[in-house]
KOLVOVEX-662479 format. One record per residue (C-alpha): residue number from 0; x, y, z. Coordinates in pm, whole numbers. Each point is the difference from the previous one (the first is absolute). Layout:
N
(NUM, (X, Y, Z))
...
% end
This chain:
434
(0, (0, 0, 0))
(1, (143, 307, -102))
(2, (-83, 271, 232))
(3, (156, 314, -126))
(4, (-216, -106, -360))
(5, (-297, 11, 236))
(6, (136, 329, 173))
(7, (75, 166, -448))
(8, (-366, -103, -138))
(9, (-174, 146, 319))
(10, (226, 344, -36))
(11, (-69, -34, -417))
(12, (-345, -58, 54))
(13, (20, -321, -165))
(14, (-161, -197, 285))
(15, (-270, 109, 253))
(16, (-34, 6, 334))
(17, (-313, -101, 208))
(18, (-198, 155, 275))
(19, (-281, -248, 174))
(20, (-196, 201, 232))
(21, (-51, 379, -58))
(22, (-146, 110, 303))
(23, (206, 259, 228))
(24, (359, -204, 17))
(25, (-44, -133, -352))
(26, (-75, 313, -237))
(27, (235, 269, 148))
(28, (280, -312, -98))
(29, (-175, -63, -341))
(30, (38, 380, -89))
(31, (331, 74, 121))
(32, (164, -282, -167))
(33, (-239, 110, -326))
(34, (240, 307, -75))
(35, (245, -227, -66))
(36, (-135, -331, -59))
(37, (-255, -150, -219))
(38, (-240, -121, 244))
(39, (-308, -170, 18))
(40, (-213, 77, 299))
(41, (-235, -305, 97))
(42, (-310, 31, 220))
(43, (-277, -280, 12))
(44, (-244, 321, 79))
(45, (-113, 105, -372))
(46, (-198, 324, 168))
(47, (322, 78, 119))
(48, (228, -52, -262))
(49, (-274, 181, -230))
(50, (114, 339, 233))
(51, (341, -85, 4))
(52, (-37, 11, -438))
(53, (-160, 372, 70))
(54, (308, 100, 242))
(55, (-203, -47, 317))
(56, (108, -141, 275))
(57, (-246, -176, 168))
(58, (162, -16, 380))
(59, (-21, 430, -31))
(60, (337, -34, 83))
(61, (169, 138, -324))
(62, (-39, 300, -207))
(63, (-142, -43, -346))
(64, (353, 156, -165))
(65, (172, -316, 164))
(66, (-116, -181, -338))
(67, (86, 252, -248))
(68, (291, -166, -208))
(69, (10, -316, 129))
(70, (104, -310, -187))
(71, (-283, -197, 156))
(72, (-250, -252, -106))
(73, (-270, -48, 293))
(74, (-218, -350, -91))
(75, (-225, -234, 207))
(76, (82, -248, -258))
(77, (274, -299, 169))
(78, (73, -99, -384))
(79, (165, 306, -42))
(80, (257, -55, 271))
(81, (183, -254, -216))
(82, (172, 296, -179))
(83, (175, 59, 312))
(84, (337, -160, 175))
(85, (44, 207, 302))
(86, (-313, -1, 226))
(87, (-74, 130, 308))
(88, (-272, -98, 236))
(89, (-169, 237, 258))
(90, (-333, -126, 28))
(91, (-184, 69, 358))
(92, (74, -244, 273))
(93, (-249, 60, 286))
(94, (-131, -180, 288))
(95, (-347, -192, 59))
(96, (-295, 52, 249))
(97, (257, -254, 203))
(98, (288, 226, -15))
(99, (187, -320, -240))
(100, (170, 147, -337))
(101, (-173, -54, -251))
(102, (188, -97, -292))
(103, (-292, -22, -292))
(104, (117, 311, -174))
(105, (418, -134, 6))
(106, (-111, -307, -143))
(107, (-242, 30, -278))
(108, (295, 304, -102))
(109, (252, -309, -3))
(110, (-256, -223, -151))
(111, (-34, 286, -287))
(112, (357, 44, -69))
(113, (49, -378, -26))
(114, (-196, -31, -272))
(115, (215, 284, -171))
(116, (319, -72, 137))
(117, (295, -73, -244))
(118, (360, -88, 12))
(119, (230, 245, 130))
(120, (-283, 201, 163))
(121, (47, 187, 325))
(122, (-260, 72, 297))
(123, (47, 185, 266))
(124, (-302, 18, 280))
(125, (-4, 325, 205))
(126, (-336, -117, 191))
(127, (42, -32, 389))
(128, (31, -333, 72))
(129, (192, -213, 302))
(130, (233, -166, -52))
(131, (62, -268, -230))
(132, (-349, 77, -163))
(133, (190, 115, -327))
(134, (166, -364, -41))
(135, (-252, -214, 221))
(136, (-267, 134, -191))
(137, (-27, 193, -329))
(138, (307, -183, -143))
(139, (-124, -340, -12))
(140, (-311, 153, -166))
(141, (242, 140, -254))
(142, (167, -301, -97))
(143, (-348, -208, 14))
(144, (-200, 227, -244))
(145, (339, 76, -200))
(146, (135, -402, -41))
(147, (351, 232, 104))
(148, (279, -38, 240))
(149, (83, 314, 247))
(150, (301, 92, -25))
(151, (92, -217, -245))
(152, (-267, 125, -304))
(153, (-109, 332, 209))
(154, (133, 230, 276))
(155, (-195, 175, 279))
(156, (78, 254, 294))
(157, (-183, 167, 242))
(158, (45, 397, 59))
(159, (-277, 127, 226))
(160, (-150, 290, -23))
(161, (-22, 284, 190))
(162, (-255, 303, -128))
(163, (-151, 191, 247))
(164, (-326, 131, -169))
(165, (-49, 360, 64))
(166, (390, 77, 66))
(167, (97, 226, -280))
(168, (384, 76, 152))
(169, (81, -379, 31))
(170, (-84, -127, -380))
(171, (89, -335, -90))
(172, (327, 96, -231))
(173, (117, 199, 344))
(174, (-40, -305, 246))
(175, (290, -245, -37))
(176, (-90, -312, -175))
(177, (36, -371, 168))
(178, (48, -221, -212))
(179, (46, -402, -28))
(180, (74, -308, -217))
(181, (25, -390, -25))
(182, (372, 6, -102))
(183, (267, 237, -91))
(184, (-98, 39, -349))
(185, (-388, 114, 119))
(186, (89, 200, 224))
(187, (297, 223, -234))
(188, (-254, 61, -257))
(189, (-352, 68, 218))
(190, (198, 220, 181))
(191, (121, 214, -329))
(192, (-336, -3, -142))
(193, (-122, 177, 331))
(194, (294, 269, -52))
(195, (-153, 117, -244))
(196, (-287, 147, 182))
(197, (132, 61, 329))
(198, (182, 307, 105))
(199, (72, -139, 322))
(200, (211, -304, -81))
(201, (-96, -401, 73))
(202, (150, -196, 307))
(203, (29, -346, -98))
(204, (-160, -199, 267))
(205, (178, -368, 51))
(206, (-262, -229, -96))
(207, (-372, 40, -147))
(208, (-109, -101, 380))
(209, (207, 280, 160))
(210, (-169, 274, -198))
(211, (-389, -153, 43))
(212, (144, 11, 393))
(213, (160, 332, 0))
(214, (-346, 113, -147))
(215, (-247, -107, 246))
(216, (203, 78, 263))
(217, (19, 379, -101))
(218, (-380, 38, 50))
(219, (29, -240, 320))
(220, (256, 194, 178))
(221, (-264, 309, -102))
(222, (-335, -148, 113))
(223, (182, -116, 350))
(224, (198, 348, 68))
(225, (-434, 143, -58))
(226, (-132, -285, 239))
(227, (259, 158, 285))
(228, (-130, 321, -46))
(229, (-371, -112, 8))
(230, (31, -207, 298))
(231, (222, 322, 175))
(232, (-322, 164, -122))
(233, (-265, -228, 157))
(234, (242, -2, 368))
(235, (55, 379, -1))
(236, (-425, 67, -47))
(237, (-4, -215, 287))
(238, (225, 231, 152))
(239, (-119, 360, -120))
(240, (315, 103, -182))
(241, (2, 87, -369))
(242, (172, -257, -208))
(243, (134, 244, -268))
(244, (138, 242, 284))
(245, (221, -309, 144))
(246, (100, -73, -366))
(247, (92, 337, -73))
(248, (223, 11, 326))
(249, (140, -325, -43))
(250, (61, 96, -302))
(251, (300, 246, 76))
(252, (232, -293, 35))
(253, (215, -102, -311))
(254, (-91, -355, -87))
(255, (-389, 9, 131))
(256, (-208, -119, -285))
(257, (-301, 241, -80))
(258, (-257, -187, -97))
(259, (-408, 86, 93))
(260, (-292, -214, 154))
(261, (-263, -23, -284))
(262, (-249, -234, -211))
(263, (274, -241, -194))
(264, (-178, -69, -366))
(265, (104, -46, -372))
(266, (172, -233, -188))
(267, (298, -81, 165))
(268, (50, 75, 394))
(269, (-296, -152, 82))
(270, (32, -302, -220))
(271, (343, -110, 2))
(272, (62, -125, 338))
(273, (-273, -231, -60))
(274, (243, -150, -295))
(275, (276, -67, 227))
(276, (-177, -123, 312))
(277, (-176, -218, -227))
(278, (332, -169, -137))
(279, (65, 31, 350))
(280, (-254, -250, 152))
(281, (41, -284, -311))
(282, (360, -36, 103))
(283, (-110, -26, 379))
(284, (92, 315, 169))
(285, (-282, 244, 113))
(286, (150, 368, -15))
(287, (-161, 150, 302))
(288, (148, 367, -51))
(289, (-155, 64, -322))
(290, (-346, -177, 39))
(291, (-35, 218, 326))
(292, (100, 281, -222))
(293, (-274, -94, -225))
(294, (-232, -11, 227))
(295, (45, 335, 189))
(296, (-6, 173, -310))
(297, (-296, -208, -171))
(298, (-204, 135, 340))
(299, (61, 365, -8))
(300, (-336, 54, -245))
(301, (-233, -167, 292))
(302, (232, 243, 243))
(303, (-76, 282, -153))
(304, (-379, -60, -55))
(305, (-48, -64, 386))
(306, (115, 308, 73))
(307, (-243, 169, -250))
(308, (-302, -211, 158))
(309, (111, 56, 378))
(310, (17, 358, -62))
(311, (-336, 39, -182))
(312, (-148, -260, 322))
(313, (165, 324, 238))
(314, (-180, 242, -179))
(315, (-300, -153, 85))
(316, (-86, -61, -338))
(317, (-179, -330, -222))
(318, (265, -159, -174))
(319, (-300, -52, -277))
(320, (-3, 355, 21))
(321, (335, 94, -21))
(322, (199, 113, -325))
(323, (382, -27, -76))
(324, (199, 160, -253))
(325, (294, -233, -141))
(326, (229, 212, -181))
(327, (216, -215, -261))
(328, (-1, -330, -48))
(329, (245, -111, -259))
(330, (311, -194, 101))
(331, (165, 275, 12))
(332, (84, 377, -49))
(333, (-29, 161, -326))
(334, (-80, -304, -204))
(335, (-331, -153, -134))
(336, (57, -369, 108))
(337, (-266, -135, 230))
(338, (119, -348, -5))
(339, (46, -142, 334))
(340, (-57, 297, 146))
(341, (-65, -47, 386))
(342, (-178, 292, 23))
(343, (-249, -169, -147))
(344, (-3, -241, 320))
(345, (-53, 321, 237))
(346, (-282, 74, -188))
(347, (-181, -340, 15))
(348, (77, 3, 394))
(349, (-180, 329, 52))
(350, (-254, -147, -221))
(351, (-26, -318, 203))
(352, (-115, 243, 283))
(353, (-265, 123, -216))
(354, (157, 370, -49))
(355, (-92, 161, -306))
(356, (370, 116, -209))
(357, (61, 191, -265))
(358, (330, -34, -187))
(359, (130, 261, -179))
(360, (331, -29, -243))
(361, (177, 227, -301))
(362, (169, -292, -113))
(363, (-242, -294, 24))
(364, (-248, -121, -205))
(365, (-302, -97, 76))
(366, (-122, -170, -195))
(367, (322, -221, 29))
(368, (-70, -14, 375))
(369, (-350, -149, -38))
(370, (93, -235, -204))
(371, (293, -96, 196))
(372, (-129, 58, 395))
(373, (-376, 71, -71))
(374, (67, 400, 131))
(375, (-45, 320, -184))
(376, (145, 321, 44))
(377, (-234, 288, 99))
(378, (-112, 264, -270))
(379, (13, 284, 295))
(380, (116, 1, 338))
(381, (-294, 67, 265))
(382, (33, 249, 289))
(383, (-52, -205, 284))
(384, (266, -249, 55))
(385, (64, -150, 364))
(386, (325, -117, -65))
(387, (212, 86, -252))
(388, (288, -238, -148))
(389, (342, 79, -206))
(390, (96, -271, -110))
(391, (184, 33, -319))
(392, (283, 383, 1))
(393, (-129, 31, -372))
(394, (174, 359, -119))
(395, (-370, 144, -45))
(396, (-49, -63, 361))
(397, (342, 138, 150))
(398, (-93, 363, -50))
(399, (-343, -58, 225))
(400, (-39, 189, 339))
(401, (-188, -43, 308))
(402, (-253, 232, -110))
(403, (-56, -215, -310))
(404, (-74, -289, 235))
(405, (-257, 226, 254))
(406, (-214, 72, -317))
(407, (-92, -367, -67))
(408, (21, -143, 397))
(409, (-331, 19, 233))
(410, (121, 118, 357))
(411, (200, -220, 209))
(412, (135, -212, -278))
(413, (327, -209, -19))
(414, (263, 126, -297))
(415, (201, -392, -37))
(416, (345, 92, -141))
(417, (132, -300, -102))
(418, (334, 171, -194))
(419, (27, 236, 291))
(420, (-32, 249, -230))
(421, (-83, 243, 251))
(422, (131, -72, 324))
(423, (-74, 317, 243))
(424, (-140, 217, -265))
(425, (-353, -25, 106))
(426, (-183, 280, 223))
(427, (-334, -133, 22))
(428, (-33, -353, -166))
(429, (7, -320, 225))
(430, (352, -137, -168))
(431, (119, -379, 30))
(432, (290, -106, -195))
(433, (214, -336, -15))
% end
């Protein structure tokens, strides 16, 4: 197998490279390596690709000019993949009802790209998986569907990815690159290919199971550092001191680590762990730290709605009666996404108490949150809120002041700050923050 051949027709733009999966890691690659590749973008979503072919993206996350001049061909069509020989595979991999990965949308991409796979060809998954999914699982699918030998008749690697939707300082050509391979050979030429795209440089990870390691760990290490902070939360309520004022002063030493009490959502922090614990228990050993991680975090939603209902219950108020404001409630700041969202969960607690909330959003859809959660955002926002939440520090919420809050709050009701957005700026509003 000649590699730098492979390396010359990709540059030429005699051979094509792949994208499966064009959802928010998946596109932002696609069109990046488009100004330099030939590319074919793959999606098994045809209303999707359809506003990818008009320069839409359909995640909101990219402006339409990011498709001007790009050598890109977006299909929903897995014939057309066999024009490729360098493919890369960053199709969703979340969790079930069970909190077990589910791995339907990894293999039916490897089942796909069997059936098209040809000598010589590369793949290279990006999807976050634990590890030893890449060669326990979607290469044997490969080599089934294909009648091909790994290594021998194809190569594969596994570079994980690491977008952060909304972030428009930390791109993915400015965040350094891990890369992986099955051999030497693999490993030399993935690696170039992703040089072409990104600024940053690659680090060559030793082994295909190192990098799916080194990325679930990344958003591990995250999701535990949180589940401190929301426990330190839960202890100092308990106590009467303000979490963010003890984080602030703590704060002042060198190597403290700032991170927040919150709601812990979206596609990777709250999902990942449950990859590795899950590897975890089939070899025998239960990791305690992280599943109690888990759990503190997966808990803060019902938290946070108890303290809504108690307070309403104080003011002497029916909770059948009572009306809550949720502001935000995608994953995130500045970013349409709703998908596991646990705002989402707050909302269905206050619900379960029979409260009446409105949700309001400048990012979400919401049409795509009834037909994902069964919620709708609220045309106008009433005047007569008893509690008040901000949940998500959307931009078009920042430049909001107390006053802004008295015009839409009855008397006596609770302003939840969940960002701690404004931590002793409040005069008159009953404030509770993480």
């Amino acid at each position: 197998m000649d590699n730098p051949t492979i390396y010359e027709k990709l540059i030429r733009k005699e051979a094509k490279l792949a994208v499966i999966g064009l959802g928010y890691v998946g596109l932002p690659i696609a069109l990046e390596f488009a100004r330099h590749l030939s590319v074919i973008g793959f999606d098994i979503n045809e209303e999707r690709v359809a506003m990818m072919r008009n320069g839409e993206d359909p995640s909101r996350e990219l402006p339409n000019e990011e498709f001007v001049d790009r050598d890109i061909h977006f299909t929903a069509n897995p014939a057309e993949l066999k024009d490729a020989c360098f493919f890369i595979i960053a199709v969703p991999t979340p969790v079930d009802d069970y909190k077990v990965p589910n791995l339907r949308p990894l293999v039916s991409a490897s089942t796909n790209l069997g059936k098209v796979l040809k000598k010589g060809d590369y793949f290279v998954f990006e999807s976050t998986v634990y590890p030893g999914c890449t060669e326990e699982e979607c290469i044997p699918i490969l080599e089934k569907e294909s009648g091909l030998k790994a290594i021998e008749d194809f190569k594969y690697g596994y570079s994980p990815e690491r977008i952060n939707p909304g972030d428009k300082v930390h791109t993915i050509t400015k965040i350094t690159k891990v890369v992986s391979g099955c051999d030497e050979e693999s490993l030399d030429l993935i690696a170039k290919v992703y040089e072409i795209i990104i600024e940053a440089g690659v680090f060559r990870a030793k082994g295909v199971k190192v990098a799916e390691a080194a990325k679930v760990i990344e958003n591990t290490q995250r999701d535990l550092n949180i589940a401190l902070m929301n426990e330190l939360s839960l202890i100092f309520d308990k106590m009467g001191i303000n979490t963010h004022d003890v984080l602030e002063a703590a704060g002042t030493k060198w190597n403290f680590l700032k991170f927040y009490p919150g709601l812990v959502g979206g596609h990777c922090i709250g999902v990942d762990p449950y990859y590795l614990t899950y590897k975890s228990i089939q070899l025998g050993y239960k990791p305690d730290i992280i599943l109690s991680g888990r759990k503190i975090n997966d808990q803060m939603a019902y938290y946070i709605a108890k303290k809504a209902v108690q307070h309403i219950i104080q003011m002497g108020k029916k909770l059948n009666d009572a009306r809550v404001l949720v502001m935000g409630i995608t994953f995130k700041e500045n970013v349409s996404d709703i998908r596991n969202t646990k705002v989402t969960d707050l909302v269905k607690e206050l619900q379960s108490f029979y409260v009446h909330v409105d949700i309001t959003d400048p990012y979400a859809s919401s049409e795509d949150l009834h037909e994902e959660y069964g919620l709708k955002l609220v045309d106008k926002v009433r005047d007569d809120y008893d509690c008040i939440i901000y949940a998500v520090k959307h931009d078009d919420y920042i430049k909001l002041k107390e006053e802004d809050f008295l015009k839409i709050a009855n008397e006596n009701a609770l302003f939840i700050d969940v960002k701690g957005m404004y931590n002793h700026q409040f005069e008159q509003l009953t404030y509770w923050g993480l």
